[in-house]
Biopython code that builds the backbone (N, CA, C, O; Angstrom):
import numpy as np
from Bio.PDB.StructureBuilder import StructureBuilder

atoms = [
    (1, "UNK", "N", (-28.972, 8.870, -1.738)),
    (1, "UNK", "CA", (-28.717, 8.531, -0.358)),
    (1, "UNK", "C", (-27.574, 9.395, 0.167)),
    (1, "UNK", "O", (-26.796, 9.753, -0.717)),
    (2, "UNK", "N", (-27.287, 9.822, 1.429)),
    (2, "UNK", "CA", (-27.114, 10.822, 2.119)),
    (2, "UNK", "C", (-26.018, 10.097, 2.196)),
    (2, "UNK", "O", (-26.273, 8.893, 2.214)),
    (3, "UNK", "N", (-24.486, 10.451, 2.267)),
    (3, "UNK", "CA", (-22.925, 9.612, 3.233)),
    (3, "UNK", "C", (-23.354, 10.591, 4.394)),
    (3, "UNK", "O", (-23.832, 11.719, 4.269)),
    (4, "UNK", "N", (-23.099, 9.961, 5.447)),
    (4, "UNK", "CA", (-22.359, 10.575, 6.785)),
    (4, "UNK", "C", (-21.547, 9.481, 7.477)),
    (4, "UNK", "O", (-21.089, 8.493, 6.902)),
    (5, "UNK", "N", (-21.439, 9.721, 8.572)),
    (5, "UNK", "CA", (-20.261, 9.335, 9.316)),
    (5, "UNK", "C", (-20.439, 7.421, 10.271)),
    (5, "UNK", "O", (-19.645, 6.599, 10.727)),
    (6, "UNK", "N", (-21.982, 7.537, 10.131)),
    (6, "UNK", "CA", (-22.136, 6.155, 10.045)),
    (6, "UNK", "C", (-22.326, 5.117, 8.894)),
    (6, "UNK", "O", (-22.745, 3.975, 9.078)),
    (7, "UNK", "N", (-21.918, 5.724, 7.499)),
    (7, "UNK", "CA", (-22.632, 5.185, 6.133)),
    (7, "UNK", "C", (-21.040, 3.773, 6.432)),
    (7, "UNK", "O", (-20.005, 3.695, 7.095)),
    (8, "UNK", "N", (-21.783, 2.985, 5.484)),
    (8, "UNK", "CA", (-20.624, 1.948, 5.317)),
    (8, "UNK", "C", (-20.694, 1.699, 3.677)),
    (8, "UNK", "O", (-21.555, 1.139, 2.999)),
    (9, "UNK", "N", (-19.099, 2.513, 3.211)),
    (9, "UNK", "CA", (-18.789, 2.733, 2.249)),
    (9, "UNK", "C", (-18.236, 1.081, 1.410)),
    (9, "UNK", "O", (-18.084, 0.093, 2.127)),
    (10, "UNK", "N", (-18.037, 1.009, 0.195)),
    (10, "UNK", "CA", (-17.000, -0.214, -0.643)),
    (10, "UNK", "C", (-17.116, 0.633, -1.782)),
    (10, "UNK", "O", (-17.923, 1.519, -2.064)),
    (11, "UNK", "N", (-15.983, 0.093, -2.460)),
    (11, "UNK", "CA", (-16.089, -0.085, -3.991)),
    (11, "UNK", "C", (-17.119, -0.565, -4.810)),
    (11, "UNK", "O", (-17.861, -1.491, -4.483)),
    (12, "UNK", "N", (-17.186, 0.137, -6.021)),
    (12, "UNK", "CA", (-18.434, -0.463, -7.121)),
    (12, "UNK", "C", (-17.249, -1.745, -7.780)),
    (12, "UNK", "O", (-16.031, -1.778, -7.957)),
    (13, "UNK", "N", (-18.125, -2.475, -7.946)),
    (13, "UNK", "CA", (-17.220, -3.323, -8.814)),
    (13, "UNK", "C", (-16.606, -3.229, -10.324)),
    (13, "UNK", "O", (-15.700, -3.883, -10.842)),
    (14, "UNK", "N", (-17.454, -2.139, -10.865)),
    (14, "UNK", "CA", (-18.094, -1.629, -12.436)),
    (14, "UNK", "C", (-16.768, -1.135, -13.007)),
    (14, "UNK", "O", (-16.222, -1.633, -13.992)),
    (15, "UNK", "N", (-16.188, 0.139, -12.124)),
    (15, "UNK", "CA", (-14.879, 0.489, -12.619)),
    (15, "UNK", "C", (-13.536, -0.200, -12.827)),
    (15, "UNK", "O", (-12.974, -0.546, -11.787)),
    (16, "UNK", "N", (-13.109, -0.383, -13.621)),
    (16, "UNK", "CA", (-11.660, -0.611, -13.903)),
    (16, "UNK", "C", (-10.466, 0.218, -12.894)),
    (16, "UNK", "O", (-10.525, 1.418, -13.166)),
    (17, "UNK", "N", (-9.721, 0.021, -12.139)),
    (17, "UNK", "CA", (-8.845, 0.545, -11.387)),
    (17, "UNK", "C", (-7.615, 0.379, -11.443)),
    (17, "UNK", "O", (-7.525, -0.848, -11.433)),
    (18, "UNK", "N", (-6.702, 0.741, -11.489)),
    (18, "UNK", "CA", (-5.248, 0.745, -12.058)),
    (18, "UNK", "C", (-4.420, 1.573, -11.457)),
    (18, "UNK", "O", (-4.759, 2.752, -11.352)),
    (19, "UNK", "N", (-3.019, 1.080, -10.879)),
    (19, "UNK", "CA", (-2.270, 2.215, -9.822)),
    (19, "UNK", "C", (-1.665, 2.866, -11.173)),
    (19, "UNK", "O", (-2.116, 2.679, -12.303)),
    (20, "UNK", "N", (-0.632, 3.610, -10.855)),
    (20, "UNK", "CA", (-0.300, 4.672, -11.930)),
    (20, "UNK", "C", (0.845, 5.679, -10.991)),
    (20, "UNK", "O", (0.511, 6.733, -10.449)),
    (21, "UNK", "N", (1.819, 5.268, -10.959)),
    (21, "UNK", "CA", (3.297, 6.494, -10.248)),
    (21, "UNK", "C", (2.368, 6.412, -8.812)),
    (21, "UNK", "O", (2.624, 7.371, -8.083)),
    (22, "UNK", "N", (1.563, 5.677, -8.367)),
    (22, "UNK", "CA", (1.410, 5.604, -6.542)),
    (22, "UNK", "C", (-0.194, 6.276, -6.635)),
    (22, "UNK", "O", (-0.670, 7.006, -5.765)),
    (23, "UNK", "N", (-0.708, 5.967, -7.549)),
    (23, "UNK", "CA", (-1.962, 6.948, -7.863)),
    (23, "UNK", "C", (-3.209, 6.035, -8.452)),
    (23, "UNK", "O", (-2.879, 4.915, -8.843)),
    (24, "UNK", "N", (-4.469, 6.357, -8.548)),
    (24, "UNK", "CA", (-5.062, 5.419, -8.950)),
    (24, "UNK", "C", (-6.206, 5.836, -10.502)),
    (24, "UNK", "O", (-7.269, 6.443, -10.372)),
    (25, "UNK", "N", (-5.976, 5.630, -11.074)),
    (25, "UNK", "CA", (-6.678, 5.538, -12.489)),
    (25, "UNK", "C", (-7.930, 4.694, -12.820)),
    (25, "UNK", "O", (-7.814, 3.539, -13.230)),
    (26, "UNK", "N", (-8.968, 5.210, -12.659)),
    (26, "UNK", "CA", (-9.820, 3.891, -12.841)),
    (26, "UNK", "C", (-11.058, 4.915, -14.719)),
    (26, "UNK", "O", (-11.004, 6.050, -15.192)),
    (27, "UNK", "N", (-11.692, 3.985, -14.996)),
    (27, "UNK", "CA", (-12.292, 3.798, -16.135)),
    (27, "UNK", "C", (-13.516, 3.424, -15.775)),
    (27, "UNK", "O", (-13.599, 2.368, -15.149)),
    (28, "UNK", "N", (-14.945, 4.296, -16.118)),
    (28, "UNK", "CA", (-15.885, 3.839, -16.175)),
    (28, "UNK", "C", (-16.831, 4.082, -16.868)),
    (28, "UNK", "O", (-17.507, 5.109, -16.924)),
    (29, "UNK", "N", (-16.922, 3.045, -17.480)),
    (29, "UNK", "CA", (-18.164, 2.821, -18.790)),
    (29, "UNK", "C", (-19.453, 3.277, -18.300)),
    (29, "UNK", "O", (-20.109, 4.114, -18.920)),
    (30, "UNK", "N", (-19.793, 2.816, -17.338)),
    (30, "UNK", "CA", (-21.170, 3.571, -17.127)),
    (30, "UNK", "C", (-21.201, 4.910, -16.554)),
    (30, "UNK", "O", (-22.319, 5.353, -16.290)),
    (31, "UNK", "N", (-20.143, 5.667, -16.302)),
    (31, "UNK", "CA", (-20.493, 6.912, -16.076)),
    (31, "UNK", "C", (-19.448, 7.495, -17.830)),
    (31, "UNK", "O", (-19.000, 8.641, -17.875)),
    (32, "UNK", "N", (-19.316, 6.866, -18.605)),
    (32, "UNK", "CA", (-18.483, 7.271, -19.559)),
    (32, "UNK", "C", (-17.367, 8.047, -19.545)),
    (32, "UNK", "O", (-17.100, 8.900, -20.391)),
    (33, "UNK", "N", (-16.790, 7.797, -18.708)),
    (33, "UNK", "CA", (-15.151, 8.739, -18.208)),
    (33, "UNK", "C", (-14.136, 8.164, -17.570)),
    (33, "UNK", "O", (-14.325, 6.983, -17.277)),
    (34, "UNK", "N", (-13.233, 8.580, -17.299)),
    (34, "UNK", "CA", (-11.948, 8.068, -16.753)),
    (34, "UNK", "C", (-11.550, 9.332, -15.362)),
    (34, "UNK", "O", (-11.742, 10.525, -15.597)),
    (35, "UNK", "N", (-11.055, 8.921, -14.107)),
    (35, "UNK", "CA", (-10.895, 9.701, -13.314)),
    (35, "UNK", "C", (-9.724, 9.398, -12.727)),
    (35, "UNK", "O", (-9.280, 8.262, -12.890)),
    (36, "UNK", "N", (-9.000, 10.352, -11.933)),
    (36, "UNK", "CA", (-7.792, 9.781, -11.356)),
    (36, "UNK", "C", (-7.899, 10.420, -9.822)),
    (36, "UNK", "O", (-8.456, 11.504, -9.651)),
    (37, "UNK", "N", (-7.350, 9.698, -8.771)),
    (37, "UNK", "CA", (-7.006, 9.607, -7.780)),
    (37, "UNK", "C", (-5.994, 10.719, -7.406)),
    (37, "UNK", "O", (-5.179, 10.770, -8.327)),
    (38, "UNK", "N", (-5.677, 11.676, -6.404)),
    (38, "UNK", "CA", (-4.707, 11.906, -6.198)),
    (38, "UNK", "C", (-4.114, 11.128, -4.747)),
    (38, "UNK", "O", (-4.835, 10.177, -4.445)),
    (39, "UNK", "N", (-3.017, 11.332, -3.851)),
    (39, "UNK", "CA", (-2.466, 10.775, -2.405)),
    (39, "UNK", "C", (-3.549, 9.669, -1.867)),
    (39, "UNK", "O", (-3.680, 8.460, -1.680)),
    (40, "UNK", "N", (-4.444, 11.303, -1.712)),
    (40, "UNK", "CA", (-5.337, 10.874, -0.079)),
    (40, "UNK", "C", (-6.659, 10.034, -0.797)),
    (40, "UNK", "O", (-7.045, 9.008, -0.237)),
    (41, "UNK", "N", (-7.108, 10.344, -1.628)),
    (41, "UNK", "CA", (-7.932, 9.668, -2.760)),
    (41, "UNK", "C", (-7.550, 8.494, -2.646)),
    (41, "UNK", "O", (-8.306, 7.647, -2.171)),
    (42, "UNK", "N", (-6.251, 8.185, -3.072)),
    (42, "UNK", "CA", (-5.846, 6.723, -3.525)),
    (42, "UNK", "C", (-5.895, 5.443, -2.075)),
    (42, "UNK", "O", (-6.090, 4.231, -2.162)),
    (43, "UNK", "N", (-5.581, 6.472, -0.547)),
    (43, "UNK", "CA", (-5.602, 6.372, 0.385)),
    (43, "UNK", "C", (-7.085, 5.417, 0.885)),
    (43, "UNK", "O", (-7.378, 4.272, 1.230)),
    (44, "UNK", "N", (-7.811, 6.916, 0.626)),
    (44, "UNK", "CA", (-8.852, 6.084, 0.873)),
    (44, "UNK", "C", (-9.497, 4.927, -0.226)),
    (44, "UNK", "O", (-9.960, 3.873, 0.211)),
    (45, "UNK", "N", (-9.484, 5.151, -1.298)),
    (45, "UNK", "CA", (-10.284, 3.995, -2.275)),
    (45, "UNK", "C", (-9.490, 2.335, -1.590)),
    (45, "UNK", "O", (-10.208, 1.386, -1.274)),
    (46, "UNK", "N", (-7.915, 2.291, -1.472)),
    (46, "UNK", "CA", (-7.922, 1.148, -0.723)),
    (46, "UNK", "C", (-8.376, 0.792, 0.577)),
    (46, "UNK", "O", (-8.595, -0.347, 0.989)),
    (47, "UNK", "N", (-8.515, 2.030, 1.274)),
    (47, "UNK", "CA", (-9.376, 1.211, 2.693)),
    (47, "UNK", "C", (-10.957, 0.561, 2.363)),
    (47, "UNK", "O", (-11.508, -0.426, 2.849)),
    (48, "UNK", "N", (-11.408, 1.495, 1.386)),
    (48, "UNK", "CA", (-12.844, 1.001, 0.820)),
    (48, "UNK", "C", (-12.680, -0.578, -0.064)),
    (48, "UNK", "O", (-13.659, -1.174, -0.514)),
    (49, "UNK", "N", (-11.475, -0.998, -0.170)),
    (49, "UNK", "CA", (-11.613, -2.695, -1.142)),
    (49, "UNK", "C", (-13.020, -2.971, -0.155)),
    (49, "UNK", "O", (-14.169, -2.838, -0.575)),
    (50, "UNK", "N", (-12.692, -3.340, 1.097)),
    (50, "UNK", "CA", (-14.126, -3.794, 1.945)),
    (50, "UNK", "C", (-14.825, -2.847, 2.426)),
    (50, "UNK", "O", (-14.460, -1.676, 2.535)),
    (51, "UNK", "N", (-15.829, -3.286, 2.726)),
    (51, "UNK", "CA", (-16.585, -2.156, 3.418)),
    (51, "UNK", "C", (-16.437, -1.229, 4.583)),
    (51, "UNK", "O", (-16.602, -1.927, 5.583)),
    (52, "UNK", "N", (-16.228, -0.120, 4.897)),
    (52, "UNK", "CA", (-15.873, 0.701, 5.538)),
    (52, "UNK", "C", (-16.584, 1.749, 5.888)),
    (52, "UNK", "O", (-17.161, 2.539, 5.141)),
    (53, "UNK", "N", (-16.519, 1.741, 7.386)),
    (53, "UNK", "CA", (-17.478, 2.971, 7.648)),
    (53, "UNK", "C", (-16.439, 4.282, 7.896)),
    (53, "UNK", "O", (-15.335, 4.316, 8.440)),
    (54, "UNK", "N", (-17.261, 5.363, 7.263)),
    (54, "UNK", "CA", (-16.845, 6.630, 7.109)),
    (54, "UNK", "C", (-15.953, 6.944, 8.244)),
    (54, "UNK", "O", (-14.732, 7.051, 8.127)),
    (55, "UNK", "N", (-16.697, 7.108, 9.495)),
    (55, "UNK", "CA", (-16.164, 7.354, 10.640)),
    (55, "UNK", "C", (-14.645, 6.372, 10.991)),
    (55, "UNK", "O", (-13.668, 6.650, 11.687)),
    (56, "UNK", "N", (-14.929, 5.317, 10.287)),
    (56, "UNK", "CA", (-13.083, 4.665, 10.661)),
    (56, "UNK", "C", (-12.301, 4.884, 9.454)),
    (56, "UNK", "O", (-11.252, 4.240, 9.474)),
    (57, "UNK", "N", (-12.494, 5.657, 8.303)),
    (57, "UNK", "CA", (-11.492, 6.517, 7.286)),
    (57, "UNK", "C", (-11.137, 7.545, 8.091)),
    (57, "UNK", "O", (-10.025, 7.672, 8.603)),
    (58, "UNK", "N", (-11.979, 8.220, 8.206)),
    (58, "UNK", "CA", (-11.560, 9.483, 9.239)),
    (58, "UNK", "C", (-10.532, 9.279, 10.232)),
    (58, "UNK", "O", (-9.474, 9.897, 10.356)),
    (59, "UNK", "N", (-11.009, 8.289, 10.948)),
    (59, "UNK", "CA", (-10.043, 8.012, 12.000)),
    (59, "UNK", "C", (-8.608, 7.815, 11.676)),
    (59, "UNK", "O", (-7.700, 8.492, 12.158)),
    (60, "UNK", "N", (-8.470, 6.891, 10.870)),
    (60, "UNK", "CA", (-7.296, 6.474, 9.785)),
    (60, "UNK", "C", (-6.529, 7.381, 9.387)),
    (60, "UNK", "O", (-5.300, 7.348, 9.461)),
    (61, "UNK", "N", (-7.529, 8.696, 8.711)),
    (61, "UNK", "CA", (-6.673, 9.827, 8.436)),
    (61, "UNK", "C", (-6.142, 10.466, 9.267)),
    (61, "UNK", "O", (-4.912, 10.496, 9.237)),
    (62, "UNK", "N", (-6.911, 11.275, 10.402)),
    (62, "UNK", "CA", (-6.450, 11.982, 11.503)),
    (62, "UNK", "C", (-5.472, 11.425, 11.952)),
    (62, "UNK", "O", (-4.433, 12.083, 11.993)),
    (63, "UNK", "N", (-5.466, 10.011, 12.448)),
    (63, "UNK", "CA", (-4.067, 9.896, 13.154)),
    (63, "UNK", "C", (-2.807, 10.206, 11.813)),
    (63, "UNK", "O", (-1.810, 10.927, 11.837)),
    (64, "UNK", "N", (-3.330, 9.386, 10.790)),
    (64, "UNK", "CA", (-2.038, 9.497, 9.569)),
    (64, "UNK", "C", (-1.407, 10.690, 9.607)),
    (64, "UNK", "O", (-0.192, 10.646, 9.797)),
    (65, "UNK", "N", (-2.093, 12.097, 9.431)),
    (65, "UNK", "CA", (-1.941, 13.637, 8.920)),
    (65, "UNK", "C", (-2.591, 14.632, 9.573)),
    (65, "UNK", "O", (-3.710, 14.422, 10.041)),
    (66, "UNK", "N", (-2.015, 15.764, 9.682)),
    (66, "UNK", "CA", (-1.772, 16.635, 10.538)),
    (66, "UNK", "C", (-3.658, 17.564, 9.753)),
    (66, "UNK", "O", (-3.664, 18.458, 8.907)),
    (67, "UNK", "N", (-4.394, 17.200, 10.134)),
    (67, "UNK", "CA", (-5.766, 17.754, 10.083)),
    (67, "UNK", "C", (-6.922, 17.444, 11.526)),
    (67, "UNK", "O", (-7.098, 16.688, 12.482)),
    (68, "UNK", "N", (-7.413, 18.484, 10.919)),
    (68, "UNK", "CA", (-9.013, 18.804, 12.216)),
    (68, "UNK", "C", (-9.885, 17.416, 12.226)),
    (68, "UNK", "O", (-9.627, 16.672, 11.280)),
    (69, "UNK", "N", (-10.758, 17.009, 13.038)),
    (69, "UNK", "CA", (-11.280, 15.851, 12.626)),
    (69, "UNK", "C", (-12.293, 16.303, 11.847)),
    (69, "UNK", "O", (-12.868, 15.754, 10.908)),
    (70, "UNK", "N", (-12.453, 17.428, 12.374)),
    (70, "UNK", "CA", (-14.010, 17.551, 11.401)),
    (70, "UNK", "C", (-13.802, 18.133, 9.976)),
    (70, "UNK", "O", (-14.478, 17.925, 8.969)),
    (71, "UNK", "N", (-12.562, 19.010, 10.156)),
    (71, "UNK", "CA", (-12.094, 19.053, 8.493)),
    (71, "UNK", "C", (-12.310, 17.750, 7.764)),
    (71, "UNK", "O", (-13.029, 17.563, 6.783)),
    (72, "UNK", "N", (-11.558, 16.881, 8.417)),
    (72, "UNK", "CA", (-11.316, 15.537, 7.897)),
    (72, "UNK", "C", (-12.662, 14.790, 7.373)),
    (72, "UNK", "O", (-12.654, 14.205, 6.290)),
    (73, "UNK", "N", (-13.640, 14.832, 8.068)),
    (73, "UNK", "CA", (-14.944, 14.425, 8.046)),
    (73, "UNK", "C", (-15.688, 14.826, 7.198)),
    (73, "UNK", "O", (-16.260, 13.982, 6.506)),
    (74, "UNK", "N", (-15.985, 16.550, 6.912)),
    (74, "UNK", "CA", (-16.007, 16.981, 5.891)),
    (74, "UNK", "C", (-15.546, 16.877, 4.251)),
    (74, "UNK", "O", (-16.143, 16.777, 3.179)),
    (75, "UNK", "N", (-14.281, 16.950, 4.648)),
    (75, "UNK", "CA", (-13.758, 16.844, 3.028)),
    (75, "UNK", "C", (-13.656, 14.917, 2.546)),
    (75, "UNK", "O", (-13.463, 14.638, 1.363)),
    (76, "UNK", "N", (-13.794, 13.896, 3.496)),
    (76, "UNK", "CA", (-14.003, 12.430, 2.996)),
    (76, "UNK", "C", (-15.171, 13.213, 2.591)),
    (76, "UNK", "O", (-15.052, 13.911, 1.584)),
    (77, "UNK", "N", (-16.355, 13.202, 3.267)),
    (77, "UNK", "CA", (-18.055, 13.148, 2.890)),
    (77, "UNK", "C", (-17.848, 13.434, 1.596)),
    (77, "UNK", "O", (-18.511, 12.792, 0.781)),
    (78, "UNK", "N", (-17.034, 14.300, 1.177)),
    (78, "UNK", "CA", (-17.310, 15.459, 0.114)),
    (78, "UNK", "C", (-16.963, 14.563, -0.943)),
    (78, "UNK", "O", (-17.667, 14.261, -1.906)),
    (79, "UNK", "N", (-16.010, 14.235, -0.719)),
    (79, "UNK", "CA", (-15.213, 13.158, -1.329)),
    (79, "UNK", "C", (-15.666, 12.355, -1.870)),
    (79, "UNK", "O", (-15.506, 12.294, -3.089)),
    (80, "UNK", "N", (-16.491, 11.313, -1.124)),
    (80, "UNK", "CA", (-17.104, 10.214, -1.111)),
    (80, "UNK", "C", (-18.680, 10.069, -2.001)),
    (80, "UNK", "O", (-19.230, 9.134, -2.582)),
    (81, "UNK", "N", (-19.078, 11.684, -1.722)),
    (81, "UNK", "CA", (-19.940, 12.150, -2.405)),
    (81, "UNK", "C", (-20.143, 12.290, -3.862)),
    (81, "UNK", "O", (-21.123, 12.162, -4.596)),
    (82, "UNK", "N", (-18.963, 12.578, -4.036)),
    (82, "UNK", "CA", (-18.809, 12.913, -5.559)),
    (82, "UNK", "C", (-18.480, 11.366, -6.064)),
    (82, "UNK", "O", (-19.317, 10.848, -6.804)),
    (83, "UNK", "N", (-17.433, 10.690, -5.740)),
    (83, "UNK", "CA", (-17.445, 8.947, -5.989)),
    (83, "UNK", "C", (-19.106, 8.569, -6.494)),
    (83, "UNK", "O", (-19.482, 8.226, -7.615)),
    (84, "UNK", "N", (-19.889, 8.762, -5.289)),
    (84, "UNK", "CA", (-21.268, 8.119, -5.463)),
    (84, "UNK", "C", (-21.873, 8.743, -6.465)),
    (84, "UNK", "O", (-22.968, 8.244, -6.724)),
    (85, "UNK", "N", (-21.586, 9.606, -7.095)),
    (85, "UNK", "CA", (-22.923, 10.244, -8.055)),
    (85, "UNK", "C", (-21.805, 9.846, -9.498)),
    (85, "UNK", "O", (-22.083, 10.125, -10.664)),
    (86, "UNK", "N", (-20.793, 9.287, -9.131)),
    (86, "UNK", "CA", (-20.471, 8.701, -10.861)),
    (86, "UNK", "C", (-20.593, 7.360, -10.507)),
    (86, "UNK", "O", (-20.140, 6.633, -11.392)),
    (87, "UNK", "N", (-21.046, 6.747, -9.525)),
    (87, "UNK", "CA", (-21.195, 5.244, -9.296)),
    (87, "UNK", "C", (-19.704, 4.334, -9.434)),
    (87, "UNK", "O", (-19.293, 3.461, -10.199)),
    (88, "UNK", "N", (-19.112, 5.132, -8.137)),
    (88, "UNK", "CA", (-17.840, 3.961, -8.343)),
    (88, "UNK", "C", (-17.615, 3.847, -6.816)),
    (88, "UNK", "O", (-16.557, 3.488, -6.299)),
    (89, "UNK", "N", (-18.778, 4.210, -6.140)),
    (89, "UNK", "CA", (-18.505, 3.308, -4.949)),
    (89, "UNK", "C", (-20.030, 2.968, -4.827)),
    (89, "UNK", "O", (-20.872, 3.342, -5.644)),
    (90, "UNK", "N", (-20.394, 1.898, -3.245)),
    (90, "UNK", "CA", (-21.716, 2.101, -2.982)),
    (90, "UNK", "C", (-22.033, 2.154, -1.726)),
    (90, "UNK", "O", (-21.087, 1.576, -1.191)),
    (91, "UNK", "N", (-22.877, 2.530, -0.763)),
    (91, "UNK", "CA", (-23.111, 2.453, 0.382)),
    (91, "UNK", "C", (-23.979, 0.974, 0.644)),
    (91, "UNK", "O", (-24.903, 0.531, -0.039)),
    (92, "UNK", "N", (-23.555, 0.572, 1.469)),
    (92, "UNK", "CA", (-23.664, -0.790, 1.743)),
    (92, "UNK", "C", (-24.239, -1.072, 3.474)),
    (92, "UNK", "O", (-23.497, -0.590, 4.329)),
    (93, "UNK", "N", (-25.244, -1.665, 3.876)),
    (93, "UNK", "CA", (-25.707, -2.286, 5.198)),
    (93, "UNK", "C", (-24.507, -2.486, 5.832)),
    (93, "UNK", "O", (-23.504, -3.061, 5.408)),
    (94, "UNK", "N", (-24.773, -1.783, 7.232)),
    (94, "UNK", "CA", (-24.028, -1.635, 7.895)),
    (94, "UNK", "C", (-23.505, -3.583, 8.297)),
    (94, "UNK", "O", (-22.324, -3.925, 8.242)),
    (95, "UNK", "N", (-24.508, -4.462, 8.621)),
    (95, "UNK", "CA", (-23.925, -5.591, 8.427)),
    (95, "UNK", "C", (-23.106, -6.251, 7.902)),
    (95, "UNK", "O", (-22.552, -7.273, 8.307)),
    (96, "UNK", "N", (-22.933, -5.420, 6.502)),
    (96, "UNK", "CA", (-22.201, -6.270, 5.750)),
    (96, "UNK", "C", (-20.489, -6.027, 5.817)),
    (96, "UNK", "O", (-19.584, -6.318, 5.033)),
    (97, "UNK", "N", (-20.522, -5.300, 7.247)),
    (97, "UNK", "CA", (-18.953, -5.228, 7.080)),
    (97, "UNK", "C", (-18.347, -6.871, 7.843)),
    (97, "UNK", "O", (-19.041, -7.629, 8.521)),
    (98, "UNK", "N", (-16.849, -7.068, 7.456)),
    (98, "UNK", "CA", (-16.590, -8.145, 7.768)),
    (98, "UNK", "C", (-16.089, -7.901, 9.099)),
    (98, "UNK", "O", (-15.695, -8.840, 9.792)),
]
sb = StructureBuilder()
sb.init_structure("model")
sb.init_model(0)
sb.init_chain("A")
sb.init_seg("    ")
for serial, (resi, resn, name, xyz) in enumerate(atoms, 1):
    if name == "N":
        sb.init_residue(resn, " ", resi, " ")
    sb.init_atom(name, np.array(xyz, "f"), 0.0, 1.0, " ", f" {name:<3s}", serial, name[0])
structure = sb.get_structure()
C-alpha cells in the first residue's frame, strides 16, 4: 500500500520501543532487528502513538523547522515508507482517527 499525504499513519503494536539519550530504540521480532530513531524520527513516531494523517506530521514539522513543505512531505513519505516495509507502523482507515 502506497503512504501519501492523505494515508492515516499509527504505530504497529509488535515492536518494543524504548527512549534512549532523547532517541528511540525499538526491537522487532518479526522483522528480526533492532532500529533506532534519530531527532526527527523520534519526533514523528510520537505523533503516530494515534493515528495520524501524513499531511498533519508535515504540518507539525514545517511550522517546528526551517524546511520546504514539499521537502518535508517527501522525506516523512520516505520515511514512513521504510517503517512500513519492516512492519512497525500501519496505515489505518481514515475513520479511525480519534
Amino acid at each position: 500500500m502506497a503512504i501519501g499525504r492523505e494515508s492515516v499513519i499509527t504505530q504497529d503494536k509488535e515492536p518494543i520501543a524504548a527512549s534512549v539519550d532523547d532517541e528511540i530504540v525499538m526491537l522487532s521480532a518479526r522483522a528480526e532487528a533492532y532500529f533506532g530513531l534519530d531527532k526527527i524520527g523520534t519526533e514523528i513516531w510520537s505523533m503516530i502513538e494515534q493515528p495520524c494523517r501524513v499531511g498533519e506530521i508535515c504540518a507539525r514539522l514545517v511550522e517546528r523547522y526551517e524546511v520546504e513543505p514539499q521537502t518535508c512531505e517527501t522525506d516523512v513519505i520516505e520515511f514512513l515508507d521504510e517503517l512500513l516495509g519492516h512492519g512497525l507502523i500501519r496505515v489505518v482507515d481514515g475513520d479511525a482517527r480519534p
